[in-house]
ZAZA-949710 format. One record per residue (C-alpha): residue in three letters; x, y, z. Coordinates in nm, 2 decimals. Layout:
R|resn|c1|c2|c3
R|Ala|X|Y|Z
...
END
This chain:
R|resn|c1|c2|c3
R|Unk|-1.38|-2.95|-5.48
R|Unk|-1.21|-2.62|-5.40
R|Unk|-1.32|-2.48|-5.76
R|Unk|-1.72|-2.60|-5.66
R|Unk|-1.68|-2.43|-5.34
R|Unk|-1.53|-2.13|-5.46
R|Unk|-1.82|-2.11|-5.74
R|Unk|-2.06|-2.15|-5.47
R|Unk|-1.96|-1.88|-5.23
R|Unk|-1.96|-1.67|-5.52
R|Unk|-2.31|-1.73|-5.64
R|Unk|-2.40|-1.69|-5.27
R|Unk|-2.25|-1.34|-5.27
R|Unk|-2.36|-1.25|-5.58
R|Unk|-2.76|-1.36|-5.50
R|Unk|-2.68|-1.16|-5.18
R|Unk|-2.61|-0.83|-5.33
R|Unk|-2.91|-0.84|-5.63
R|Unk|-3.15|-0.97|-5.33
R|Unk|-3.02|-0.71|-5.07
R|Unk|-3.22|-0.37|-5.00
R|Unk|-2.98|-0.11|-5.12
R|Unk|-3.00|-0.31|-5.45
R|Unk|-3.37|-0.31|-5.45
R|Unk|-3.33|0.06|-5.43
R|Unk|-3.14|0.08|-5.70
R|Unk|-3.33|-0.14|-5.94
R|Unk|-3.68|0.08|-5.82
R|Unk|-3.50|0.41|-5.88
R|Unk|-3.42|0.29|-6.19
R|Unk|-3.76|0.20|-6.28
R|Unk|-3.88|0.52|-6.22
R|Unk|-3.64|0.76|-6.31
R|Unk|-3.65|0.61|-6.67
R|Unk|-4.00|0.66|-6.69
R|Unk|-3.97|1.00|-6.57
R|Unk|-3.74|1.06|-6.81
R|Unk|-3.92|0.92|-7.09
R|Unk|-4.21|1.16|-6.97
R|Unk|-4.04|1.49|-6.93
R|Unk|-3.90|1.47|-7.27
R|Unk|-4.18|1.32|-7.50
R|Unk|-4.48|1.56|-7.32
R|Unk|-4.28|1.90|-7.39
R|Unk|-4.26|1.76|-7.73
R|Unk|-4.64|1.64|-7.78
R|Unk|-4.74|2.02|-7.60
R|Unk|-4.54|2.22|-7.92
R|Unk|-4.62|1.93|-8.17
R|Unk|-4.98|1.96|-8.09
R|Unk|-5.01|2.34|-8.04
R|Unk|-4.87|2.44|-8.42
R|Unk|-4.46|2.42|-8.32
R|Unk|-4.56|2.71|-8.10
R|Unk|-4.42|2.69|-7.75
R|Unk|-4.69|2.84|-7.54
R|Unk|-4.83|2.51|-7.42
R|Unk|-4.49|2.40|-7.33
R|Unk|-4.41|2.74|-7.11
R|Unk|-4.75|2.72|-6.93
R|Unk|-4.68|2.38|-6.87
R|Unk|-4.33|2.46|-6.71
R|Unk|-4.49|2.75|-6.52
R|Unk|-4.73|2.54|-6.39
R|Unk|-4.50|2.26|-6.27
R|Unk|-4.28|2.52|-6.09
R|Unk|-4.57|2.73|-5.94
R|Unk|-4.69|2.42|-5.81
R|Unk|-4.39|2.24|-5.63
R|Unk|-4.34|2.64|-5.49
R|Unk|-4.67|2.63|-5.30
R|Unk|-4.71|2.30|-5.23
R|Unk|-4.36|2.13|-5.21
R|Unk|-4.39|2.21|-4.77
R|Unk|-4.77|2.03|-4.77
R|Unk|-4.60|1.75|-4.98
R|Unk|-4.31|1.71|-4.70
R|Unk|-4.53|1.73|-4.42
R|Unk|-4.75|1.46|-4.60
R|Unk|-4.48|1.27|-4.61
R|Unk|-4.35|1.32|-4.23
R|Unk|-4.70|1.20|-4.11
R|Unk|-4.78|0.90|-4.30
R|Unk|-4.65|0.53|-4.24
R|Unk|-4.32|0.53|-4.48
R|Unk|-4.47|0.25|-4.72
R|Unk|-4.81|0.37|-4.73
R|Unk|-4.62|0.71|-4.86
R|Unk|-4.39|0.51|-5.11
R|Unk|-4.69|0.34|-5.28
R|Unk|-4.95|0.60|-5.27
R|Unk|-4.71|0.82|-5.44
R|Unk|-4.57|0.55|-5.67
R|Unk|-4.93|0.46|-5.76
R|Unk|-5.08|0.85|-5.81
R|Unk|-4.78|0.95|-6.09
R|Unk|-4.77|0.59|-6.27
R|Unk|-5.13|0.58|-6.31
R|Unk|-5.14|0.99|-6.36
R|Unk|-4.93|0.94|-6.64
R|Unk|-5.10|0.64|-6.82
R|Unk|-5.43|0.83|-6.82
R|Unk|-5.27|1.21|-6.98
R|Unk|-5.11|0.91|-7.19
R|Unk|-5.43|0.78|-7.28
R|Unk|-5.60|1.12|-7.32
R|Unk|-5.30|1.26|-7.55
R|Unk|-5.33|0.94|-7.78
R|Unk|-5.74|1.04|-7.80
R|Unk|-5.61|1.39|-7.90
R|Unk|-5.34|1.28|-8.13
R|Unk|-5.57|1.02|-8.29
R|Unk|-5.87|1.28|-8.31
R|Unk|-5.78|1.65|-8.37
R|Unk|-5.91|1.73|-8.65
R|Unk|-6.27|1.64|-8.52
R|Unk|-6.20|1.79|-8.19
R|Unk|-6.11|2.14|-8.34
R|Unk|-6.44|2.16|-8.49
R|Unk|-6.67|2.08|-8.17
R|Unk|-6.79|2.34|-7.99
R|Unk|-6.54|2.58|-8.16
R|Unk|-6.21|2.42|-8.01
R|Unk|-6.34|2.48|-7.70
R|Unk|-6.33|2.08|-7.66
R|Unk|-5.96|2.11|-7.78
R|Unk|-5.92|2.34|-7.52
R|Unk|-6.06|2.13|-7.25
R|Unk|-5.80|1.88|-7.37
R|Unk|-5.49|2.05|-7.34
R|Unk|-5.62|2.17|-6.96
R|Unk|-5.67|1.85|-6.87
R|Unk|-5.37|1.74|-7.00
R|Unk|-5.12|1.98|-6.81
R|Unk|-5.34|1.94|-6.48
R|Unk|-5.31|1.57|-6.49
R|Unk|-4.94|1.59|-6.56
R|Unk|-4.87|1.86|-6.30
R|Unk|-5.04|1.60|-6.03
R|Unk|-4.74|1.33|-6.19
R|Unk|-4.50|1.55|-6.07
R|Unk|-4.61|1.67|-5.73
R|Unk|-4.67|1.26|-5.69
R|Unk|-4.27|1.20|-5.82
R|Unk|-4.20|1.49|-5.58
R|Unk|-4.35|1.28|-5.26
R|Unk|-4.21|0.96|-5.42
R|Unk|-3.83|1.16|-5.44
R|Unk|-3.87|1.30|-5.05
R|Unk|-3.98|0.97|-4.97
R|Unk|-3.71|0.72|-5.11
R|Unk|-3.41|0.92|-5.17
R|Unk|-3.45|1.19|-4.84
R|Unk|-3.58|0.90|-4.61
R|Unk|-3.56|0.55|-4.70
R|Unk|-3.20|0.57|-4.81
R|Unk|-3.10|0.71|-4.48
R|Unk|-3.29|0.43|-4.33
R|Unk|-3.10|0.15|-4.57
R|Unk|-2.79|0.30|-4.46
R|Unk|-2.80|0.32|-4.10
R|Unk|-2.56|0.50|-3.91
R|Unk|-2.28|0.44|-4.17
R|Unk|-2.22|0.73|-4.33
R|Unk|-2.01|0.61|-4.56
R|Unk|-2.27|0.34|-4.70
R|Unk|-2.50|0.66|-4.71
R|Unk|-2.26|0.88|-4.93
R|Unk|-2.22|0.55|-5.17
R|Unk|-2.60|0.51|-5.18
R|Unk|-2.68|0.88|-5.24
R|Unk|-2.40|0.90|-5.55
R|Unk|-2.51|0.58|-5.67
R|Unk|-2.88|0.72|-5.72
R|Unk|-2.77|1.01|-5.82
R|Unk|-2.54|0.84|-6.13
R|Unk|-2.84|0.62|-6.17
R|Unk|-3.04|0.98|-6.27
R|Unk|-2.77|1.09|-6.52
R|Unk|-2.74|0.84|-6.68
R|Unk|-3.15|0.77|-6.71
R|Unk|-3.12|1.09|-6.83
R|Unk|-2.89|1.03|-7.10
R|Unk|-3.05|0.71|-7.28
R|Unk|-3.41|0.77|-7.17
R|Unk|-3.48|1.05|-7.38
R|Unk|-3.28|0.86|-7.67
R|Unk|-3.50|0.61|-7.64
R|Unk|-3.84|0.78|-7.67
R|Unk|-3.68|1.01|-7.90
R|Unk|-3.64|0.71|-8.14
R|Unk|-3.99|0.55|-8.08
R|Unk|-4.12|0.88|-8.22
R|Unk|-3.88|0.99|-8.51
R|Unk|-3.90|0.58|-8.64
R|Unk|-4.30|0.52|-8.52
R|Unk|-4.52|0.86|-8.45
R|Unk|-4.64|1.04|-8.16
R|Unk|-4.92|0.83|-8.07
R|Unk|-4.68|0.52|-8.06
R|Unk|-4.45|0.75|-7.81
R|Unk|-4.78|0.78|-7.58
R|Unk|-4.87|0.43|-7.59
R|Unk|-4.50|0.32|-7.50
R|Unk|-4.46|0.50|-7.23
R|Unk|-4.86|0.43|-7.08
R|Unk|-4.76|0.05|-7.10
R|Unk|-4.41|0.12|-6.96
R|Unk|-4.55|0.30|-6.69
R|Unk|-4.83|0.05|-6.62
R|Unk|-4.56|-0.24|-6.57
R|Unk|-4.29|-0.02|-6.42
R|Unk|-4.58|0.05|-6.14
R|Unk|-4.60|-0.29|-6.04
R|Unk|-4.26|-0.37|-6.03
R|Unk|-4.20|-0.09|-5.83
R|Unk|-4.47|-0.14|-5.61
R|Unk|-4.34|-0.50|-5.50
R|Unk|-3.97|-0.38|-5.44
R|Unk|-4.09|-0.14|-5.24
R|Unk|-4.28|-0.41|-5.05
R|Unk|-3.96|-0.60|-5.04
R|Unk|-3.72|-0.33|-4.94
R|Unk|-3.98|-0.29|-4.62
R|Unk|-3.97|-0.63|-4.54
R|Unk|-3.60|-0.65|-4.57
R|Unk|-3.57|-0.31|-4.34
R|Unk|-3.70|-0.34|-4.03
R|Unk|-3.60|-0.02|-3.93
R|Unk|-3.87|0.12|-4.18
R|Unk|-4.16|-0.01|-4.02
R|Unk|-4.06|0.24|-3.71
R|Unk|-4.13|0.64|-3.78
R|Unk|-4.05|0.90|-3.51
R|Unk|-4.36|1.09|-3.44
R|Unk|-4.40|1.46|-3.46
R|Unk|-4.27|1.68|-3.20
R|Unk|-4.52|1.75|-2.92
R|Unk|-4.69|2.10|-2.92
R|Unk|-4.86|2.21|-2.60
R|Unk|-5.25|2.27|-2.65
R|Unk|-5.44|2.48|-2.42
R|Unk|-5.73|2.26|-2.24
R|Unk|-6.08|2.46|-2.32
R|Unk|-6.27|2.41|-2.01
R|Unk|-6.64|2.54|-1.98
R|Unk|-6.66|2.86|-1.73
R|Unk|-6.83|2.81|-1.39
R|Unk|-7.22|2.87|-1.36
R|Unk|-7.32|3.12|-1.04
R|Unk|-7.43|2.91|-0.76
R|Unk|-7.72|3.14|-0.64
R|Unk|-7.91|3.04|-0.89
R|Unk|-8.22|2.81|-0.90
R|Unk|-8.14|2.46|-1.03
R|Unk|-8.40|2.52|-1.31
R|Unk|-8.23|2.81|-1.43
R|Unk|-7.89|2.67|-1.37
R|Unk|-7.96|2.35|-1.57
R|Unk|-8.07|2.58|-1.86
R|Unk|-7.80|2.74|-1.84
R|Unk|-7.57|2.53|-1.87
R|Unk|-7.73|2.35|-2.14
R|Unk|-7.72|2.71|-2.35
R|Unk|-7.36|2.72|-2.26
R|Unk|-7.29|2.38|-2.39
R|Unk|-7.46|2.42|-2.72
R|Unk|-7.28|2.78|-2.79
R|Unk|-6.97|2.60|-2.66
R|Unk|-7.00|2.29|-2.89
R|Unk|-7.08|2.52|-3.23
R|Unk|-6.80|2.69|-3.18
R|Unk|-6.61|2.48|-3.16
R|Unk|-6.76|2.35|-3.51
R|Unk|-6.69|2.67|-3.66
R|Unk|-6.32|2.68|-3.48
R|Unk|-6.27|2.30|-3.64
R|Unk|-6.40|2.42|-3.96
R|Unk|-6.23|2.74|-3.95
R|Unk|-5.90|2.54|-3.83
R|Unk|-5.91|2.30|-4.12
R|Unk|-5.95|2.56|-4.35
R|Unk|-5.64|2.68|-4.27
R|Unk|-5.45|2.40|-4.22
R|Unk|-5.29|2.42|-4.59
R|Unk|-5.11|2.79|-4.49
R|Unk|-5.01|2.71|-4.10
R|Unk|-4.82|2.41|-4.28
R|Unk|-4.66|2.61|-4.55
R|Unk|-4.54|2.90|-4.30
R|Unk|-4.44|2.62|-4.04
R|Unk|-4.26|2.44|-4.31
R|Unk|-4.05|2.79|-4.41
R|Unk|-4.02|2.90|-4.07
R|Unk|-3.84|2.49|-3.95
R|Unk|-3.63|2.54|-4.25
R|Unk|-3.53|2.90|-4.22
R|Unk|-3.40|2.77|-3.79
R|Unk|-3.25|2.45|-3.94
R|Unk|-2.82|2.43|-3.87
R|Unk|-2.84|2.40|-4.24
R|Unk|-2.99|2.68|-4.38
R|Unk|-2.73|2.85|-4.56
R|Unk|-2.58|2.52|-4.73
R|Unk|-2.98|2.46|-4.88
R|Unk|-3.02|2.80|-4.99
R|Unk|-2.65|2.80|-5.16
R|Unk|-2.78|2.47|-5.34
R|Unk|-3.12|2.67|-5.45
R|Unk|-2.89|2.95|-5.60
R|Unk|-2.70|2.75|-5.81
R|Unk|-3.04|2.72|-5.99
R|Unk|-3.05|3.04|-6.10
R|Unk|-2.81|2.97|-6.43
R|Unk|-2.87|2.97|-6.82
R|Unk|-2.55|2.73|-6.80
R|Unk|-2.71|2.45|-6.74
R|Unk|-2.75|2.26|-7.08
R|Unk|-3.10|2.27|-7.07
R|Unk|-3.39|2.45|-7.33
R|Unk|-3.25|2.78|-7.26
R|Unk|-2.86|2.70|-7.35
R|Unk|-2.94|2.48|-7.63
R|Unk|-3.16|2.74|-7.80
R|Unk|-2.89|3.00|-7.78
R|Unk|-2.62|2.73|-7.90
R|Unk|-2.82|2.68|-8.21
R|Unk|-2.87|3.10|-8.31
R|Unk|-2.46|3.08|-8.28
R|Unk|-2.47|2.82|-8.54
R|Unk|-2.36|2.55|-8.33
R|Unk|-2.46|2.22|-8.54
R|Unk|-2.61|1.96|-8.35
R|Unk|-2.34|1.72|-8.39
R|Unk|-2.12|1.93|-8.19
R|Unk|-2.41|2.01|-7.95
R|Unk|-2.49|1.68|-7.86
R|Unk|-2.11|1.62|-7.80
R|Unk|-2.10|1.90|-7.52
R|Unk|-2.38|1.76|-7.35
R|Unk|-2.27|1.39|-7.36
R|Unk|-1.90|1.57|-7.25
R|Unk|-2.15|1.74|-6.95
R|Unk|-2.31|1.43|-6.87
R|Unk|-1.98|1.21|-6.82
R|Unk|-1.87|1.56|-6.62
R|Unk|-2.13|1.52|-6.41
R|Unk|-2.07|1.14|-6.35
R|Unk|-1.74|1.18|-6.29
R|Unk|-1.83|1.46|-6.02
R|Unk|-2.06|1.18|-5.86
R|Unk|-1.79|0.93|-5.84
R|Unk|-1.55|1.21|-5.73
R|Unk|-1.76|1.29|-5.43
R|Unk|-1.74|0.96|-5.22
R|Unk|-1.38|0.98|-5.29
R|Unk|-1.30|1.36|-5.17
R|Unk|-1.56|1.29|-4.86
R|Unk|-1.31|0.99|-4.72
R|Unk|-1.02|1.19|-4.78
R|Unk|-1.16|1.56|-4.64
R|Unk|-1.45|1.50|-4.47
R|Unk|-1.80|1.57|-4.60
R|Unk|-1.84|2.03|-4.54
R|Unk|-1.48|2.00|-4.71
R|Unk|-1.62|1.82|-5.05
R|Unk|-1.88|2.11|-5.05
R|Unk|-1.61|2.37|-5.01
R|Unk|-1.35|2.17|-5.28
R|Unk|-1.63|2.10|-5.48
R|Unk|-1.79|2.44|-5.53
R|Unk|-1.40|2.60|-5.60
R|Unk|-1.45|2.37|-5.94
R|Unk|-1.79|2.47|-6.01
R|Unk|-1.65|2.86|-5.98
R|Unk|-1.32|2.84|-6.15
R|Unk|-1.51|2.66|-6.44
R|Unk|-1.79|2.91|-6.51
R|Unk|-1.54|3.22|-6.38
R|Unk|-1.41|3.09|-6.74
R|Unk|-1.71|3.13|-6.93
R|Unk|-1.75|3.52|-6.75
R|Unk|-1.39|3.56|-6.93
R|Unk|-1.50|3.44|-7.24
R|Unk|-1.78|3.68|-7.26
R|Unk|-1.57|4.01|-7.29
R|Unk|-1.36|3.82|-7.55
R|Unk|-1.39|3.99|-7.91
R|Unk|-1.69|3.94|-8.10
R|Unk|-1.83|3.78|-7.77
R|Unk|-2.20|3.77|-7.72
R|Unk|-2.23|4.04|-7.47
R|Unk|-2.15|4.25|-7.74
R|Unk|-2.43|4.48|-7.76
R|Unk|-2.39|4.66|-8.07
R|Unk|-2.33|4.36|-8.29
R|Unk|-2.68|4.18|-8.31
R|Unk|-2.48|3.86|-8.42
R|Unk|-2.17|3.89|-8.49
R|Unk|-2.03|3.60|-8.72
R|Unk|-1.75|3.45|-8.51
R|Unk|-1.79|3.48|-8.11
R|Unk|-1.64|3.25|-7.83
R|Unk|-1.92|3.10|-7.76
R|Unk|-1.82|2.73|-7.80
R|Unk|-1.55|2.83|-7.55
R|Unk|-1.84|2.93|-7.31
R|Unk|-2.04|2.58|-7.37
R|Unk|-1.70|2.41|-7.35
R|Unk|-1.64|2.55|-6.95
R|Unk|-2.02|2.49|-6.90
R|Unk|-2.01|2.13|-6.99
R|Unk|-1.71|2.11|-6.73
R|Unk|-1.89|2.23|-6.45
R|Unk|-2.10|1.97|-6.36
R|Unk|-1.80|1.77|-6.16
R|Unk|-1.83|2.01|-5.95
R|Unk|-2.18|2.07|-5.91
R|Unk|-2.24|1.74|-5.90
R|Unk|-2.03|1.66|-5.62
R|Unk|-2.14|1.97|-5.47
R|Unk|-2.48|1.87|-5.48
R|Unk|-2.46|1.58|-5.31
R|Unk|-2.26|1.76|-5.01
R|Unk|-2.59|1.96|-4.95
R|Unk|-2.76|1.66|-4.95
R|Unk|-2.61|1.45|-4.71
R|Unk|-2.58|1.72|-4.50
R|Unk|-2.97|1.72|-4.49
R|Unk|-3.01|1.39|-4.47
R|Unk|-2.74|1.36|-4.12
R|Unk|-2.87|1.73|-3.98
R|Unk|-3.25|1.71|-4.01
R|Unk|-3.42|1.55|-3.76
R|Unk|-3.61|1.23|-3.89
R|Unk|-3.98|1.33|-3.80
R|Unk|-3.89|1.70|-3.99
R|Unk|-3.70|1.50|-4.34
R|Unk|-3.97|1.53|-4.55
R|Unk|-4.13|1.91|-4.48
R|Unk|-3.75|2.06|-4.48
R|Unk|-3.71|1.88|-4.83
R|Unk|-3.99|2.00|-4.95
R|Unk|-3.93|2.31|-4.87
R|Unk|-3.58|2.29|-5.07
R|Unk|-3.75|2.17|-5.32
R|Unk|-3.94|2.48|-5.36
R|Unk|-3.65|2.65|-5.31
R|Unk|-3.51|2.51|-5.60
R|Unk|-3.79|2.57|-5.83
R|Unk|-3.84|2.92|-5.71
R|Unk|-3.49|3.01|-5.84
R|Unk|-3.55|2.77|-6.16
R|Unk|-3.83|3.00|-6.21
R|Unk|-3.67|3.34|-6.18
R|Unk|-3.43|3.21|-6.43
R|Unk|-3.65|3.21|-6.65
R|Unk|-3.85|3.52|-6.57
R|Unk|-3.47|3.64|-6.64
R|Unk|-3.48|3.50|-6.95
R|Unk|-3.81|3.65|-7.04
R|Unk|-3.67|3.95|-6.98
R|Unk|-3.36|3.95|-7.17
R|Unk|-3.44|3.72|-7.48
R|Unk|-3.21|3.83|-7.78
R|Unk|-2.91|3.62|-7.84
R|Unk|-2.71|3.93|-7.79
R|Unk|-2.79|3.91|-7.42
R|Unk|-2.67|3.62|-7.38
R|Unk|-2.36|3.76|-7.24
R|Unk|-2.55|3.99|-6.95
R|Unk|-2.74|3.63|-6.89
R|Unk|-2.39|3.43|-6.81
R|Unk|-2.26|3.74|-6.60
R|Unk|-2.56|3.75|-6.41
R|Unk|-2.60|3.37|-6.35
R|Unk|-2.22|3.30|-6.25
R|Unk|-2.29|3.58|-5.98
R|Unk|-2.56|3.37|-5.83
R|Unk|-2.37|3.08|-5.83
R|Unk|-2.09|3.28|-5.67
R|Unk|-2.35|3.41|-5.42
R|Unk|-2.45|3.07|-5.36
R|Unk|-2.07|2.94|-5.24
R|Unk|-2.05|3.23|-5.04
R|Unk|-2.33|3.10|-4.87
R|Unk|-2.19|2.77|-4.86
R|Unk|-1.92|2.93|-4.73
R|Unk|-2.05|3.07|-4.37
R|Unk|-2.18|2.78|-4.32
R|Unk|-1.90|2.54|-4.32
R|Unk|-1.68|2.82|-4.12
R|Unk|-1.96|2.84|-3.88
R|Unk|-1.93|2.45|-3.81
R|Unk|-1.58|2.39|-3.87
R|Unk|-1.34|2.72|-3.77
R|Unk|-1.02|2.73|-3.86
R|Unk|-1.04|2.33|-3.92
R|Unk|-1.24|2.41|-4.29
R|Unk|-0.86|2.43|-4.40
R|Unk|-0.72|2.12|-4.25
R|Unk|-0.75|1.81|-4.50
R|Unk|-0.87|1.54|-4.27
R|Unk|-1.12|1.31|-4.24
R|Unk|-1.33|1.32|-3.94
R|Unk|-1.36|0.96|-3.94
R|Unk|-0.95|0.98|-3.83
R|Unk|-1.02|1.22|-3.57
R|Unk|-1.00|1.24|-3.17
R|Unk|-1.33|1.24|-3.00
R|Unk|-1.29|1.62|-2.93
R|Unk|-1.30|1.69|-3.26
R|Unk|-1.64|1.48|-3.35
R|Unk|-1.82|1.80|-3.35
R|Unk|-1.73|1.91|-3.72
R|Unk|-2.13|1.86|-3.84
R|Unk|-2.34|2.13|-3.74
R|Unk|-2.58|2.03|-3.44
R|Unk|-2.97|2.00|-3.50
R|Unk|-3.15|2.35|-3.40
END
């Protein structure tokens, strides 16, 4: 009987936890970080597959993503701040899943039909294509931008409650649920298109997204349902508004004249304001991207998001640019791959480090701990670069032997810091930022981050050769440094002289509960 029971109260717990909202979460993040993944990787490969192995289409794709999220990303926050919560979670969920199906779609038509479409109209059909294809992907982005504000800014916070412990397990959860997503995603695709062909790629991920979509769309329902607390939004703050009240008529007047008048006055006053409407909407778009800079630059954590941003301003990322140099040394893609998996479980571990270091320190202090690992890892690489034969020597084109596996090597440890570091900031937003303000101020750091994505690779641009590799790593591990420091004056600004005191605020006196920087 004892056994039965036992059984039972574990079956309870279990159904518990897979039916509960945080888990829901989970399972929808899932869902749609795989399929982002899936997408991110297979449509830079169909852009240079279908554009002669040349990566033009691929680099105006990029720049249009990033120019995008850089104007917009304020508008898409402020979207987001005004609309019911679930009537933002679906629209957005539904705009990028069915955004992607139809460049899917229209990719598959291409793939199927190139030949005929180069000869209509003298490619300019082809051409058509290819524009509509990177518009209609660039609108699944800036929808997976709203849908990321949305869920991991906003609802999480919500989930969570006023525990911030349940918070920081919820944000590092998510955020190991996108590593590893991005790990086997791209695996996945990558072996639907090497076994099948491209046009099986675009079909798997068009009916991947099509059922993803409504499986998402119904835990989102159910997370909603399960969180009351969603249902409730805190309205925007209140801005006084002059009254316009019509001026006075003279009373000496005869009633005839007066009446006329009046009626004049009313008709000029009703067009404009028509034309003040009209003019007003007009300029909606601008007031809401200055208003969104300007609540961001007077947040209490200013400096933290723009040290975050600068840490995007790196070639040691593992990303296009790092791999590319890493094959010109020679490196095979054996030992490549290796690195990155090595980065990846780096990155994890970071994650998983976080909640740990925030219990035992207190959440600025991870930021502070955490970005001392990031430093001391890619200070290595700055050594490695005046080693012999390194790459920053400039009179050698290529020399034969150079440290540069020593360089990848310190870069693929970095992440455990960054990682954990990352998730510092984000807390920090998600406790600091007043509710009705989450999603303009993280759409704002999201622009942040992609304007510093994008001068790294303007940097790039600039300095191409492999040989410059070397001025690249010096100049990157300067804005990361630049970044800490910023990092830096912030947590001495809110914490003093306690930012070298290991505690954990959750141990301390109620004098001391001031550690996290006050709303401005």
């Amino acid at each position: 009987m004892e056994n039965t029971g036992s059984k039972k109260h574990c079956c309870e717990s279990v159904r518990n936890v897979l039916t509960s909202a945080k888990f829901l979460i989970y399972l929808g993040h899932a869902l749609s970080t795989w399929g982002d993944r899936m997408w991110n990787f297979a449509v830079a490969v169909f852009l240079v597959e279908l554009y002669g192995n040349s990566l033009l289409l691929t680099a105006v794709y990029g720049l249009v993503i990033a120019g995008s999220v850089l104007l917009l990303g304020a508008m898409i926050g402020d979207w987001v701040d005004k609309n019911p919560r679930l009537k933002v979670a679906q629209t957005s969920l539904v705009v990028q899943n069915c955004a992607v199906i139809l460049c899917g779609v229209l990719l598959m038509v291409v793939f199927q039909f190139k030949v005929e479409l180069e000869n209509l109209y003298s490619g300019w059909l082809l051409t058509t294509c290819y524009i509509m294809v990177i518009t209609i992907a660039n609108i699944a982005n800036l929808a997976s931008t709203a849908t990321s504000i949305a869920i991991q800014r906003d609802w999480v916070v919500v989930v969570a409650g006023d525990d911030r412990s349940k918070l920081a397990d919820m944000n590092a959860t998510v955020r190991i649920i996108d590593q590893l997503t991005n790990i086997l995603a791209p695996m996945l695709v990558g072996q639907i298109m090497a076994f099948g062909s491209h046009l099986m790629g675009c079909g798997f991920i068009s009916c991947w997204n099509l059922c993803s979509m409504c499986l998402e769309y119904f835990l989102l329902w159910k997370v909603y349902q399960k969180t009351p607390a969603l249902a409730t939004k805190a309205g925007p703050k209140e801005v006084d508004q002059p009254l316009n009240t019509p001026q006075g008529v003279d009373g000496t007047h005869k009633l005839a004249e007066g009446s006329q008048m009046m009626n004049q006055m009313e008709l000029a006053n009703k067009e404009s304001q028509k034309e003040a409407s009209l003019c007003y909407q007009m300029a909606e778009p601008f007031r809401t991207f200055k208003n969104g800079w300007v609540a961001y630059y007077n947040q209490s954590i200013f400096f933290a998001g723009m040290s975050l941003a600068f840490l995007y301003m790196t070639v040691l990322g593992f990303d296009c640019i790092t791999t590319g140099y890493a094959y010109t040394q020679g490196l095979n893609g054996f030992i490549l791959s290796l690195l990155m998996g090595a980065s990846a479980v780096s990155g994890i571990c970071g994650t998983i480090a976080f909640t740990w270091i925030r219990k035992m320190c207190g959440l600025i202090r991870t930021g502070l701990i955490s970005g001392v690992t990031q430093l001391a890892c890619l200070l290595l690489c700055v050594v490695s670069v005046f080693m012999p034969d390194s790459p920053f020597d400039l009179t050698s084109p290529l020399p034969e032997a150079n440290p540069t596996p020593m360089i990848l090597v310190n870069a693929s440890i970095a992440p455990v810091g960054l990682w954990s570091f990352d998730l510092t900031v984000t807390q920090l937003i998600q406790e600091n930022v007043i509710e009705s303000e989450r999603g303009i101020i993280n759409g704002v750091q999201n622009s942040m981050n992609y304007l510093l994505d994008l001068l790294h690779f303007i940097m790039v641009i600039a300095a191409p050769n492999p040989e410059h590799f070397g001025l690249l790593v010096i100049i990157s591990v300067s804005f990361v440094a630049m970044g800490h420091m910023m990092y830096f004056r912030f947590a001495f600004k809110s914490l003093g002289s306690r930012l070298f005191l290991c505690c954990s605020p959750e141990h301390k006196t109620p004098a001391d509960n001031s550690s996290l920087p006050s709303v401005v």
